[in-house]
Every structure is written in structure tokens, then in C-alpha cells.
C-alpha positions as CSV (number, residue, x, y, z in Angstrom):
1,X,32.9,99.7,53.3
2,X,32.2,99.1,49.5
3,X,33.1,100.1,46.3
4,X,34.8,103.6,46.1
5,X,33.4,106.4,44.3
6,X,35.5,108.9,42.7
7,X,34.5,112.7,43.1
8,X,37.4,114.1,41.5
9,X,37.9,115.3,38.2
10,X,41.3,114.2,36.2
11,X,42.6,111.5,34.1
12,X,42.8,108.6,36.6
13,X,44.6,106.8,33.5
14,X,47.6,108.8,33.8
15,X,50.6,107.4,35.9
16,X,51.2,108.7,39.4
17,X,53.3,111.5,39.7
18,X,57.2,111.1,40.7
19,X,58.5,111.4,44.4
20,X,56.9,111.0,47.3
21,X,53.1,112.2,48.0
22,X,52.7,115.0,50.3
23,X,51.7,114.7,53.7
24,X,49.3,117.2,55.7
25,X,47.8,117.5,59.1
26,X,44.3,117.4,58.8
27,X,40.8,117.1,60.8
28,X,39.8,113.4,59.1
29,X,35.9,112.6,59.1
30,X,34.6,109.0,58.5
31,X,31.2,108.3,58.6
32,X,29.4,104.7,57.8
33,X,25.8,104.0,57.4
34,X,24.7,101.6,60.3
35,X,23.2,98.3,59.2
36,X,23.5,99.3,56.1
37,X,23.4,95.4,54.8
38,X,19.9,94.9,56.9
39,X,18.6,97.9,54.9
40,X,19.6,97.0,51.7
41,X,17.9,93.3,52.0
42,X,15.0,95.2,52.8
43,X,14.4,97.5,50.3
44,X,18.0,97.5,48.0
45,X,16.1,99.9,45.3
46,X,14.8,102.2,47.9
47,X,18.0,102.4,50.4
48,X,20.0,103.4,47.4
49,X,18.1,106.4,46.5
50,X,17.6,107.6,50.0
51,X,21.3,107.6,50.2
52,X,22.3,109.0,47.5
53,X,19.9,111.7,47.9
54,X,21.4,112.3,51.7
55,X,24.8,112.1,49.8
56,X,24.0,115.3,47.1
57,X,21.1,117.3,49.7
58,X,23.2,116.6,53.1
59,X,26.8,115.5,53.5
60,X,28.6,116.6,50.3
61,X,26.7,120.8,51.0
62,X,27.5,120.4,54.3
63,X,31.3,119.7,53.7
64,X,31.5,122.4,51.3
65,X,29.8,125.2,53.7
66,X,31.9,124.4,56.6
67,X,35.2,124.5,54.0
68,X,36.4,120.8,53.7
69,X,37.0,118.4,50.9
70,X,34.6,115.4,50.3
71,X,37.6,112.9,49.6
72,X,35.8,109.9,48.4
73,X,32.1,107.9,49.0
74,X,31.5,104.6,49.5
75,X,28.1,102.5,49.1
76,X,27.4,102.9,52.9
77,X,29.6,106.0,53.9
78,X,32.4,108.9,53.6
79,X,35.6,110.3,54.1
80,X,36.0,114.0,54.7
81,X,39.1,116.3,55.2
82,X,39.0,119.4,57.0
83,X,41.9,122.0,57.4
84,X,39.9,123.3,60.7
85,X,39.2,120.7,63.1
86,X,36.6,122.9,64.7
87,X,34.6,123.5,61.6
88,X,35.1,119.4,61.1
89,X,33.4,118.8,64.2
90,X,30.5,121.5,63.4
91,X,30.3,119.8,60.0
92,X,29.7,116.3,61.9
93,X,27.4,117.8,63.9
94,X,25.4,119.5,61.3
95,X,24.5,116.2,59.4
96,X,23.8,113.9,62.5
97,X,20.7,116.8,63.8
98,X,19.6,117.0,59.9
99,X,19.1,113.6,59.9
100,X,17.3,113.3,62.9
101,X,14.9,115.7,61.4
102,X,14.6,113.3,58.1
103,X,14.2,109.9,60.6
104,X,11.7,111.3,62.6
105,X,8.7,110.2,60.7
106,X,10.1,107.1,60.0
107,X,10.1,103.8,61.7
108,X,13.4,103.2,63.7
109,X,13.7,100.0,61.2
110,X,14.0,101.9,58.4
111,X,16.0,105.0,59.5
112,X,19.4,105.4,58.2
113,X,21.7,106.6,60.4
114,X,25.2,107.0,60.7
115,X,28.1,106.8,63.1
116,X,30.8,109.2,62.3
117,X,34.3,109.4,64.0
118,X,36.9,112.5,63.9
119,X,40.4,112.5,64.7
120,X,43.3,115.2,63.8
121,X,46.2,113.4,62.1
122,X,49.2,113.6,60.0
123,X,48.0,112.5,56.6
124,X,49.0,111.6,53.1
125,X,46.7,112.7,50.5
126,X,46.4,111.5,46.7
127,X,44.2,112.7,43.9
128,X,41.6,110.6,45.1
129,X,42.2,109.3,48.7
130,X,44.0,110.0,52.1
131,X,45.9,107.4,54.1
132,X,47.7,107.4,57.2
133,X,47.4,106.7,61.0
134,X,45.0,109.8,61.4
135,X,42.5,108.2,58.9
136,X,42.5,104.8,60.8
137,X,41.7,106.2,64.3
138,X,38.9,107.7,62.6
139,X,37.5,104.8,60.8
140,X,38.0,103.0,64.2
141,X,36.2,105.9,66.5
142,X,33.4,105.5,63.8
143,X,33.6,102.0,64.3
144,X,32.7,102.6,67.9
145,X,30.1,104.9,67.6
146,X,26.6,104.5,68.5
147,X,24.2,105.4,65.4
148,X,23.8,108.8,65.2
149,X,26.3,109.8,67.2
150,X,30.6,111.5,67.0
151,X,32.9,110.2,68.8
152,X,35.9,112.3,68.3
153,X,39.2,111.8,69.8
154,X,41.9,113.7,72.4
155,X,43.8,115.4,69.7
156,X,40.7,116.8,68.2
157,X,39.1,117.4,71.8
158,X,41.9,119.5,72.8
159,X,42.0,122.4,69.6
160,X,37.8,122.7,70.2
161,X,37.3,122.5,73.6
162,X,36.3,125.8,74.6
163,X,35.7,126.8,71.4
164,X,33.0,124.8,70.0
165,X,29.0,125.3,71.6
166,X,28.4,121.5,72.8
167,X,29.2,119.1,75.4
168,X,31.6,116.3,75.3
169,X,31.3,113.1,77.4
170,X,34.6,111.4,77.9
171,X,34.8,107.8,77.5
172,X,38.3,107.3,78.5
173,X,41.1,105.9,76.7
174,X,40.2,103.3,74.4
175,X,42.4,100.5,72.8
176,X,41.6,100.3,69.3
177,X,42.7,97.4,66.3
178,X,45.8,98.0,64.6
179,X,46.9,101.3,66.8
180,X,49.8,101.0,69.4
181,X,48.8,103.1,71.9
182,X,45.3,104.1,73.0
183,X,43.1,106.7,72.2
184,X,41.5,108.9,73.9
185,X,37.7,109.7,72.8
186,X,35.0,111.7,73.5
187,X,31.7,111.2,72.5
188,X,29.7,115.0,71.4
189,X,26.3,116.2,73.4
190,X,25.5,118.0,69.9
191,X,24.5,121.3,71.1
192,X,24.0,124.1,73.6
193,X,20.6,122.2,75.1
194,X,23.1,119.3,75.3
195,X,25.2,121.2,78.2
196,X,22.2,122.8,79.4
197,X,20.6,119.4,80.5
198,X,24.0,118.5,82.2
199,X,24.1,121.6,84.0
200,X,19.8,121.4,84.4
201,X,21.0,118.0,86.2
202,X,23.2,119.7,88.5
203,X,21.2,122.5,89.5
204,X,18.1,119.6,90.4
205,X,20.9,118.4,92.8
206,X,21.3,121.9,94.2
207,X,17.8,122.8,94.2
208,X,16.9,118.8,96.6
209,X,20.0,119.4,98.7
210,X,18.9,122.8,99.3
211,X,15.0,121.5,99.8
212,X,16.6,118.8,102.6
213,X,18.1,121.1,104.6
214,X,15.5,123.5,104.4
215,X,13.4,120.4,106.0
216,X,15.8,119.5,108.6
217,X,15.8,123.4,110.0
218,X,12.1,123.2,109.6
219,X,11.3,119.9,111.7
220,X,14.3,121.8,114.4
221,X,12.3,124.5,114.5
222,X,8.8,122.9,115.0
223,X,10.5,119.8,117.6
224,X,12.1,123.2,119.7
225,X,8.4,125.0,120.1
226,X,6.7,121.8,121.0
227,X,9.4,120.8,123.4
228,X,8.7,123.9,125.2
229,X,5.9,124.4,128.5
230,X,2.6,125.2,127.2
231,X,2.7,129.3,129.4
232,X,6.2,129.9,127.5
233,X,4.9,129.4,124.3
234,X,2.1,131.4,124.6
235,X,4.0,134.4,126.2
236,X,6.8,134.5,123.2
237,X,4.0,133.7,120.6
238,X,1.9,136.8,122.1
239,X,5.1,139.3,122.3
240,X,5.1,140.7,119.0
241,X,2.0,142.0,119.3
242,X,2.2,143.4,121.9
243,X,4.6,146.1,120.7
244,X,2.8,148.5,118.1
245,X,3.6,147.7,114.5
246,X,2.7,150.1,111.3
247,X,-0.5,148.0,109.6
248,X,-0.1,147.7,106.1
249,X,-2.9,149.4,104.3
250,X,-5.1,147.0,102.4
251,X,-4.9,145.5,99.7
252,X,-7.3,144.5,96.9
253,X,-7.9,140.4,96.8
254,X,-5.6,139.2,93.8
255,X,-7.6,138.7,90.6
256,X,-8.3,135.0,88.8
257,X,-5.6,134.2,86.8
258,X,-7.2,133.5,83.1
259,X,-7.4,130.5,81.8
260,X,-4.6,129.5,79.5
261,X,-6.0,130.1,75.5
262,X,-6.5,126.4,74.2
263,X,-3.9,125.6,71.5
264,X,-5.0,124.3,68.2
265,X,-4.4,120.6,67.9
266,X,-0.9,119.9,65.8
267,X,-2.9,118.0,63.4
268,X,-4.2,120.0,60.2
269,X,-7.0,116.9,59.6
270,X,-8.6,117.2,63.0
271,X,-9.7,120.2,64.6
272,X,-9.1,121.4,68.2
273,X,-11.8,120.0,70.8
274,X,-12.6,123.4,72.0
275,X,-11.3,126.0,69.5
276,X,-10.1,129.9,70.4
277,X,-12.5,132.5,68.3
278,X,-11.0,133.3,64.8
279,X,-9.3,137.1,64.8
280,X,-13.1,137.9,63.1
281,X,-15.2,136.1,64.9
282,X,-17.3,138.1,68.1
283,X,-17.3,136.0,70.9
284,X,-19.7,136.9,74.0
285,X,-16.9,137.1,77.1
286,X,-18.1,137.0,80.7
287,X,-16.8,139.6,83.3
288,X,-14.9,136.8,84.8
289,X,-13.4,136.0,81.7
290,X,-10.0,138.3,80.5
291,X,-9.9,139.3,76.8
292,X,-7.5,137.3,74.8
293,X,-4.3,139.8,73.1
294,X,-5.7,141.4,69.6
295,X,-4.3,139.2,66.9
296,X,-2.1,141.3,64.1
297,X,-4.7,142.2,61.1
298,X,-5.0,139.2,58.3
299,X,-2.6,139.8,55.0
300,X,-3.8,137.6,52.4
301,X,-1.0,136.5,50.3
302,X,-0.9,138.3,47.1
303,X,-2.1,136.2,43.8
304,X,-2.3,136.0,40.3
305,X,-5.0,134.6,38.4
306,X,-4.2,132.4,35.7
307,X,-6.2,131.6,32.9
308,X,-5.5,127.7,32.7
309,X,-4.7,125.8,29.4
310,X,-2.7,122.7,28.1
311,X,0.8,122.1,28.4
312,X,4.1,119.5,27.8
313,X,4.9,118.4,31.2
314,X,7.9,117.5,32.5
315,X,11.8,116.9,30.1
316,X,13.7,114.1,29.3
317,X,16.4,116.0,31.4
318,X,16.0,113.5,34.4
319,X,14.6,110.3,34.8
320,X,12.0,111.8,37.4
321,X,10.8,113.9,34.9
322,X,9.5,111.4,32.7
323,X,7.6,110.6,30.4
324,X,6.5,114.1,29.2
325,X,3.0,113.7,28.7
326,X,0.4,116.5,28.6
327,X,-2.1,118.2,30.9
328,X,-4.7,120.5,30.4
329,X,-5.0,123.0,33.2
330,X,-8.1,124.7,34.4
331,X,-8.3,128.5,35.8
332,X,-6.9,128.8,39.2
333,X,-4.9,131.5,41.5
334,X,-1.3,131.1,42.6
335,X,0.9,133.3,45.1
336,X,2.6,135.9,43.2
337,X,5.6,135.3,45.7
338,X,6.2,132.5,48.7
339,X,4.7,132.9,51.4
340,X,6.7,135.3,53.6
341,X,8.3,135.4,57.1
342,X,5.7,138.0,58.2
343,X,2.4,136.3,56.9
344,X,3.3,133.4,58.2
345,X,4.2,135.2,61.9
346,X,0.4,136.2,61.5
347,X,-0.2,132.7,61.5
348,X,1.7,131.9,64.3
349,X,0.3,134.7,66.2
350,X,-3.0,133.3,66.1
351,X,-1.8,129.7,67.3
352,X,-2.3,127.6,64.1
353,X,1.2,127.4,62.6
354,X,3.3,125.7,65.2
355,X,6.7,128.2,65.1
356,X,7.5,131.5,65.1
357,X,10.3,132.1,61.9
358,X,12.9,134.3,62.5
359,X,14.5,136.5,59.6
360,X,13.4,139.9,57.8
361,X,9.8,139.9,57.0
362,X,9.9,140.1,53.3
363,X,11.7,137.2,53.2
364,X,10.2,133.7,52.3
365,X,9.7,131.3,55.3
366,X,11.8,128.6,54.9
367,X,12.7,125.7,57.3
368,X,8.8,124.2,56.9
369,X,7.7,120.6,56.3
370,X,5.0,119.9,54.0
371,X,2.2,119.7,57.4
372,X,3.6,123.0,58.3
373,X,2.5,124.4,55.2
374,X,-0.9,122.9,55.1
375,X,-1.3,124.1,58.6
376,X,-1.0,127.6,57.0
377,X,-3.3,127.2,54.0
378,X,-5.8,125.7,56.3
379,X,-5.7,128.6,58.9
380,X,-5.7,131.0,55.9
381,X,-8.8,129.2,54.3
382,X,-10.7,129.5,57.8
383,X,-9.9,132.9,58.3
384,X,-10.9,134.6,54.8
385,X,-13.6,131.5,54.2
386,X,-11.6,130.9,50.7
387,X,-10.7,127.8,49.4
388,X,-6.9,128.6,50.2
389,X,-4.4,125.4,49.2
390,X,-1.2,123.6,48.1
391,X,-1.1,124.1,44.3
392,X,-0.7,120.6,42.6
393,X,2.1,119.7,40.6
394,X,0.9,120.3,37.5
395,X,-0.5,123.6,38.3
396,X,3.2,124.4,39.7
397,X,5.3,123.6,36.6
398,X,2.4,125.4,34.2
399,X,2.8,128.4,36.5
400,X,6.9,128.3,36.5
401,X,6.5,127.6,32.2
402,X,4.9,131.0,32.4
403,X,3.9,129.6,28.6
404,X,7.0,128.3,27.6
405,X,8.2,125.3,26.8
406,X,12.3,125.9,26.9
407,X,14.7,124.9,29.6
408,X,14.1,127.7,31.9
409,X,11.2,130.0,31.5
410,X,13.8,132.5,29.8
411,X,15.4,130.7,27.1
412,X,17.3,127.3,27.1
413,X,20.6,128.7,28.3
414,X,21.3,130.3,31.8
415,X,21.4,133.7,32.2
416,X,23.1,135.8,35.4
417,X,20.8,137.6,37.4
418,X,18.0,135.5,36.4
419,X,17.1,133.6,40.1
420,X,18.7,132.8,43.1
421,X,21.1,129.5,43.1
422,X,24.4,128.4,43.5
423,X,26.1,128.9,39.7
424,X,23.3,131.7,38.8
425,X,25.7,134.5,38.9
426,X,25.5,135.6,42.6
427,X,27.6,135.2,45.2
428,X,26.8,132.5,47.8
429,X,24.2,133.6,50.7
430,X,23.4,131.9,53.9
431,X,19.6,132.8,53.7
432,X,17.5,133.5,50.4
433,X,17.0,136.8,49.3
434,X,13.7,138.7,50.0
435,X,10.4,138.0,47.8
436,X,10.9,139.4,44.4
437,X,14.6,140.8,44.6
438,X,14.9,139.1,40.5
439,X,12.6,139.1,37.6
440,X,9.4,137.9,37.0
441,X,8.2,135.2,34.5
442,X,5.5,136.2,32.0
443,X,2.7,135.7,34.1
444,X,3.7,138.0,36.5
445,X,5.2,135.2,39.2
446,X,8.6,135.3,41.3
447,X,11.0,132.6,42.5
448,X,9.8,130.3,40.1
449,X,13.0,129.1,40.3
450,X,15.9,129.5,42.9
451,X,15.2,131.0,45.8
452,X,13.3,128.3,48.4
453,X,12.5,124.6,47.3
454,X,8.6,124.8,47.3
455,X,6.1,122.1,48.8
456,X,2.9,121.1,46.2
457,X,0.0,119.1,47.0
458,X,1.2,115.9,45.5
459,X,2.7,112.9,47.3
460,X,5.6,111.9,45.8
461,X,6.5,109.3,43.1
462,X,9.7,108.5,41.3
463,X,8.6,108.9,37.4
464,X,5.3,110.3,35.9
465,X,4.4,107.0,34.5
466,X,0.2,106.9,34.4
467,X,0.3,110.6,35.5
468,X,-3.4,111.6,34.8
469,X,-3.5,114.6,32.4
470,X,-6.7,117.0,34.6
471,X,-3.9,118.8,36.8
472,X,-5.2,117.3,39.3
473,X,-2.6,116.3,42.9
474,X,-1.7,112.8,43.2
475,X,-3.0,111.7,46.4
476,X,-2.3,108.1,46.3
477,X,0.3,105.1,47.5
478,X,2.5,106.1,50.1
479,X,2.4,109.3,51.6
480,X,5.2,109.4,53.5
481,X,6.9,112.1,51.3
482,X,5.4,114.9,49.2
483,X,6.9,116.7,46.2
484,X,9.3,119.6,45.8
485,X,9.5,121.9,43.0
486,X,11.9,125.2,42.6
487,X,15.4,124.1,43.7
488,X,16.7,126.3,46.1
489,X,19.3,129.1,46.8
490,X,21.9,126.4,47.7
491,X,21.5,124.0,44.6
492,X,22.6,124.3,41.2
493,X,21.2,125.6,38.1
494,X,19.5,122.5,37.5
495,X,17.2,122.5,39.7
496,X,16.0,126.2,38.7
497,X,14.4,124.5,35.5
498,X,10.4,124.7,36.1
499,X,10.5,120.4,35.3
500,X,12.8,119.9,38.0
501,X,11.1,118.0,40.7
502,X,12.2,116.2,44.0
503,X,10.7,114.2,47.1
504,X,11.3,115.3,50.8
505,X,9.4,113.7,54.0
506,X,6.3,115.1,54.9
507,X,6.7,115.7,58.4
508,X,10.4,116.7,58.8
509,X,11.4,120.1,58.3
510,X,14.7,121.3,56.6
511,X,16.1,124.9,56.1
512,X,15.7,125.4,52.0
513,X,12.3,124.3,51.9
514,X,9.3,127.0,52.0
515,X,5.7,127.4,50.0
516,X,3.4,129.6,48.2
517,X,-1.0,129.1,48.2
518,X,-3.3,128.3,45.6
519,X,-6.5,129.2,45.5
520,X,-9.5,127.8,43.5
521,X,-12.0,129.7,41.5
């Protein structure tokens, strides 16, 4: 691993306290980024920011939520300690699927992916680090590790077994460097689908046993009737009908089974070779044909107009948020909230959003990539004929200024009850809270900050440098990741501040990130 990074606070100048250090039993995690070294020849610049941004999105929130302590980062990995080995092995778990979800877009060349090992141990643990044998078997069960997968050991296996939803897949006792005796490991099937295959496999062995033997009575029965003299046959086949049996009155011929509705394609740039009828739309049906199910009535999103103008964009606050240059706006509509759980249902309902969100329906939907959302705006724009769409950048951060130019659209220091994030004043949620629950800026707009991280039109750039200054989105370069603006109900006050602005990939989902529609004059 390289060079240690040091999360803690203190004065690491200050000589070691007297006596010996205490000692703990804890749930250890390790993780190390696979060929990390291949990915850093590659693209050194690139690797490190897509680390560090899995470092402070992914690992170091998912540690805290599941109540462990990030003990120290190194250039290509982690060490984590846990005072509940279950919640160390949900932890694990949790970061290898959200990574999934950020690699699948990307070529397996340039995916990073890491092998994480867990073992419970007897520990010792300074200001800033944690030694012992129960660290080592983890660093070597991460050692083993296929990318992307935990391997965790016996002593963890035992305290979760029944009490963790997954599968393990033991791999036997394994002789590791530098440890006397061998460990036992386990390698985790990462979720409930994970046991259900093994136990789908089982029940295909069921279901072809039960289909051979079936076959075998079949071909007894069939090889006993034709072994019998032609008269015999006859006689037993004519019997039952010769004694009088009730007929069953008649019934009606069973009716067509409609054809299946076709499903739009997954695509929002190409449309669906034979498209279902818009909710609107009249649609001559045949009596052959069976009506399709009513779709729920249409709730356009609600909007505010705004009247457009010229603006300081961006701060010197971050070094993505520069230079500050300035743009001149012109008139355009903007959701007065996200987009909500219920409008986009409607969406779903009528087959061209590709999920169906759970959660209260004033809530924003969350948990969308950035094609998710333009599936949305483009079923919206079809079904009202309005030019529905992603509001640019630009458009975003002169909205969230509400005509301001300080810190946060209230003043330059943070207020309590202002938004919805992690130091804001509230306590801690596991989803955001409805549309509207906090004020709204001057022009009349909510969760302009806090709440859900919101997807724009623009593809995603690390600095503003030769930013034009229309307000226009920046389509160009690579597009493999769009831009975020808000911050969400799990970040910090910094990114409530209408400059703040992040990069995510385009096609991969993730739980904090939702939307709101623009709409053009």
C-alpha cells in the first residue's frame, strides 16, 4: 500500500502517551484498489480524482452510516474498524454493489475495483492506526480476493451467519504468509438474489429429477398398453364409457390472450420501432384487440418563470468552481421543486421511465442516473408537446443565486433550518425530506440546496476555463459523466452553496441523486 493518510485530528507532534496502548476486539476491514499501479500509468491525473472522489462520496459515508471508524487511507486503499462485525460486513457489502453501479458504464480496463477482506480480531489501536494479528489476516484475506469481491474469515463467519441477508461460499481453510495456523474464509454472495440463485439452482435439480421420472412412468405406461392383445385394449379403453358419467356443461372457447404492450426502447435518443399510443392520443382498436389499462392522468411539474439576466458564476471556494466568469441568462422556466416520487410513477406507468420508485409521493425521486432523468423530460415533452428539459448549468446556479451573489442564497454564514444536509441543523435522515418541507429562495424555488444532488444538462468538466458566457449546456469532449449541482441530504454544508458543483457517471444510478425540468419559452 502507499503513503498513509491521516484522518484524525490532534497534534501528531506531541510524544506518545505513557504505558501500554489499549487493545480491543474489533471487526477489521481492509480494502486495496486492484491494479492500482496499471491504472495510474494510464491516466495518474485522472485515477487520482476518481479515487479520491470514491474515498469522500463512497467508503468514508458508508463507514460512518454503518457506525465504524475510518482508521487511515492509503493511495490505493483502507483500513476500517467496526465494533459490530455484522454491520462491518454490511458496510463491505454496501461499497462493493455501489461500485458496481459506478463501473458499469465503463470499460473493464478502466474500472476500479477493489478486494476487501474482514476478519474479527484482538487489536491494538493508536491515534492514528491499528495493529495486531486481526489486521494482518485481513490485509491477507484482501490479498486473496478477487476484484470486487469479501472474503471474510471463520471468526467473522460465525457472529453473522444467520444473521446477515447473503450467502457465503466457503473456500476452506487457507494458509496465509506470516500466520501460524490457517484460516478459514469465506467468500460473500452479496445479497438475498445471491442465495436465491443457489437455492433457484437446486430447485432446477428438483424440478429435472422430477421431469425424469415423470418420463420413465410415462414410457411404462405407454410400453404396458402396447404390450397388450389388440381385443383387451379396446375393451378397457371402451369401459369408461360405458358406465354413465355427469357431462360437464359447456364451456365458452377461451379468449386470445392480448398481445403484450411493446415497451419503449431503453434508449432516450432512439425511439421504439412500433410505439404504444400516448395516454392522449385515440387509437382505432379492433374487436380482436383488448384495451390497454387507463394510464394515471398527466401532472405537469410545477414551474416558475424566471425573467433571465446576467450573473458572477461560480467562487473561488473550490478549484472546480473556477474562474468566475459571467453569463447572461435568457428567460426560461424551472421546476419549483424536484421532480417527485409520484410524477415520476406516472412516468413509469406509461412505460417510458424504466423503474417504479418506492417512497412517499411528495418526496423527490432519488436513486436516478442522468439517462433516467432525460427519459422523464423526454416522455414529459411528448406528452404535453412542450419543450420540457434538463436545465443547463448556468441556468441552475442563477436559479439557486435567486439574485444573490453571497455564499448561500441567504447570507454568507449558515443558518439552521435553512436546507436539508448533514451539519444544517437537523438530525440525520435516511431519505430526504418531502418537496418544500424548508424555505424558499427569492424566486420562489425549493431545495436549491440540500435535499437531493440534482442532474443538469451539461457534461462534466473539471474547471470553467473557456466556459462560454450565453447559459448555454456544455455538450462537448467526453460524455461519459454529467454534472451535479445541490449537494445532498447526506453531504455537508458545502455543498448546499448554489456554486458547488460535482461530476457523476451518466449511466449509473446512485441513491442521493434526483432532478427537476426546465422548460423553454
Amino acid at each position: 500500500m502507499g503513503e498513509i493518510r491521516n484522518f484524525r485530528s490532534g497534534n501528531h507532534d506531541e510524544p506518545p502517551p505513557h504505558g501500554p496502548m489499549p487493545r480491543r476486539l474489533a471487526a477489521i476491514i481492509v480494502g486495496d484498489i486492484a491494479s492500482y499501479s496499471r491504472l495510474m500509468q494510464a491516466d495518474e491525473e485522472g485515477t487520482h480524482v476518481r479515487v479520491k472522489r470514491i474515498e469522500r462520496d463512497l467508503i468514508q459515508p458508508s463507514i460512518v452510516e454503518h457506525h465504524g471508524t475510518l482508521v487511515k487511507t492509503t493511495g490505493d486503499g483502507f483500513i476500517a474498524i467496526f465494533d459490530s462485525p455484522v454491520e462491518a460486513v454490511r458496510c463491505s457489502i454496501v461499497i462493493q454493489q455501489n461500485l458496481i453501479g459506478r463501473n458499469a458504464a465503463l470499460a473493464k480496463p478502466s474500472r476500479i475495483e477493489y478486494r476487501i477482506g474482514v476478519n474479527l480480531g484482538d487489536v491494538i489501536v493508536e491515534p492514528d492506526d491499528v495493529y495486531g494479528d486481526g489486521v494482518n489476516i485481513a490485509t491477507r484475506l484482501e490479498g486473496i480476493a478477487e476484484p470486487g469481491q469479501v472474503y471474510i474469515s471463520g471468526a467473522i463467519y460465525e457472529q453473522i451467519k444467520h444473521k446477515v441477508v447473503c450467502g457465503y461460499e466457503s473456500l476452506g481453510d487457507r494458509k496465509v504468509k506470516n500466520i501460524t495456523d490457517p484460516v478459514r474464509v469465506y467468500r460473500v454472495l452479496p445479497d438475498a438474489d445471491a442465495v436465491g440463485e443457489t437455492r433457484g439452482r437446486r430447485e432446477n435439480i428438483l424440478i429435472f429429477l422430477l421431469g425424469v421420472t415423470l418420463l420413465v412412468i410415462a414410457s411404462g405406461v405407454l410400453w404396458y398398453l402396447l404390450a397388450q392383445p389388440p381385443g383387451k385394449v379396446g375393451k378397457q379403453a371402451a369401459a369408461p364409457t360405458a358406465a354413465p358419467v355427469a357431462s360437464p356443461s359447456p364451456q365458452p372457447p377461451p379468449r386470445e390472450a392480448a398481445a403484450p404492450t411493446p415497451q419503449p426502447s431503453p434508449s432516450v435518443a432512439s425511439a421504439s420501432p412500433s410505439p404504444a399510443p400516448a395516454p392522449n392520443q385515440g387509437s382505432s382498436q379492433t374487436p380482436a384487440q383488448t384495451p390497454s389499462p387507463t394510464a394515471p392522468p398527466l401532472r405537469e411539474p410545477e414551474m416558475i418563470a424566471i425573467r433571465g439576466g446576467s450573473f458572477a458564476m461560480g467562487s473561488n471556494d473550490d478549484p472546480t468552481e473556477r474562474p468566475v466568469h459571467q453569463v447572461t441568462i435568457k428567460p426560461f422556466s424551472i421546476g419549483k421543486y424536484p421532480v417527485t416520487v409520484q410524477e415520476w410513477n406516472e412516468c413509469a406507468a406509461a412505460k417510458a421511465c424504466g423503474f417504479t420508485a418506492v417512497g412517499k409521493d411528495d418526496a423527490p425521486i432519488s436513486n436516478v442516473s442522468w439517462t433516467d432523468a432525460q427519459q422523464y423530460v423526454a416522455y414529459l415533452a411528448q406528452a404535453t408537446k412542450k419543450p420540457y428539459r434538463l436545465p443547463s448549468e448556468a441556468e441552475w446556479e442563477y436559479a439557486a443565486r435567486g439574485g444573490t451573489q453571497t455564499k448561500y442564497w441567504w447570507g454568507d454564514k449558515l443558518q439552521p433550518g435553512m436546507a436539508a444536509c448533514k451539519d444544517c441543523g437537523d438530525l440525520a435522515a435516511e431519505q430526504p425530506a418531502r418537496v418544500g418541507s424548508f424555505k424558499p429562495n427569492p424566486f420562489g424555488l425549493y431545495d436549491m440546496g440540500g435535499s437531493i444532488d440534482q442532474w443538469v444538462e451539461d457534461c462534466w468538466r473539471r474547471t470553467y476555463q473557456g466556459a462560454t458566457g450565453d447559459g448555454s449546456a456544455w455538450s462537448g469532449g467526453d460524455c461519459a459523466s454529467h454534472v451535479l449541482r445541490s449537494g445532498s441530504w447526506k453531504n455537508d454544508s458545502r455543498y448546499v452553496r448554489p456554486s458547488n458543483r460535482d461530476g457523476y457517471d451518466t449511466n449509473v444510478r446512485y441513491p442521493t441523486h434526483g432532478f427537476r425540468v426546465a422548460l423553454s419559452p
